[in-house]
N, C-alpha and C positions, 0 to 999 in steps of 0.2 A: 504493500500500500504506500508506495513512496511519493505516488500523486497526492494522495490525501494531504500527505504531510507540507508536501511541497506549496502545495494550494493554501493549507494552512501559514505557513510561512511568509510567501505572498501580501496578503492579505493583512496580518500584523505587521508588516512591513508597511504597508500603504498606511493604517493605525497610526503608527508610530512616527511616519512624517507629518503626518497631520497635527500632533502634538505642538504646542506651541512654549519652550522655554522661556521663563524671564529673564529679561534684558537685567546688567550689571549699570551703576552711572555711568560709568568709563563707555559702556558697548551704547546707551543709553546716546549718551553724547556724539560720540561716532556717526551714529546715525542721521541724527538731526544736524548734525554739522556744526555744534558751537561747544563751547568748553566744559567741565566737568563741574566747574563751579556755577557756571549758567545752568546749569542741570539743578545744582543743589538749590541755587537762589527761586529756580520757578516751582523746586519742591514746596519750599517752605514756606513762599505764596500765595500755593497752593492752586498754582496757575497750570498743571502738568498731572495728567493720571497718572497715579504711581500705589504700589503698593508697599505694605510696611510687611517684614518677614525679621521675625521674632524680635521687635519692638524698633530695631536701631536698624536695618538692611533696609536699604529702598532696594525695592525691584521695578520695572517696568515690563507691559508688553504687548509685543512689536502691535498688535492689532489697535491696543486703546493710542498710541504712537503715531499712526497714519493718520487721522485725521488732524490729530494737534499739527501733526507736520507738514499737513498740506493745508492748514489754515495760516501757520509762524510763514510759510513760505511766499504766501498769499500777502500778507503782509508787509513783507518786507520787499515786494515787489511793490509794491501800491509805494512804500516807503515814509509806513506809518508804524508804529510804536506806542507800545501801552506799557 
């Protein structure tokens, strides 16, 4: 039954990309294109979806990140600033 298994494996595999880890401030940053401290300032803001992971970790991720980032980009096209 090596189909079986194979098909099984497949399929967890597809599972498992679909997965979405959360972003680090550093990788957080990277993304969005601006510094690690800019990161920290729109956490504290509270200007930036992020989440808290065991009290002191900010995480982010990538999905609540796309919109903030096509809106900061939107913006800074326009080359306005809040």
């Amino acid at each position: 039954m090596p189909e079986v298994n194979e098909a099984r494996m497949v399929t967890e595999a597809k599972e498992n990309s679909n997965k979405e880890y959360p972003m680090t401030v550093r990788q957080a940053a990277q993304y969005l294109g601006v510094s690690s401290q800019t990161v920290y300032l729109w956490v504290e803001r509270k200007q930036i979806p992020h989440l808290r992971v065991m009290g002191r970790n900010i995480r982010f991720l990538k999905s609540d990140l796309e919109p903030f980032r096509a809106s900061f980009k939107q913006e800074v096209r326009n080359g306005t600033t809040e």
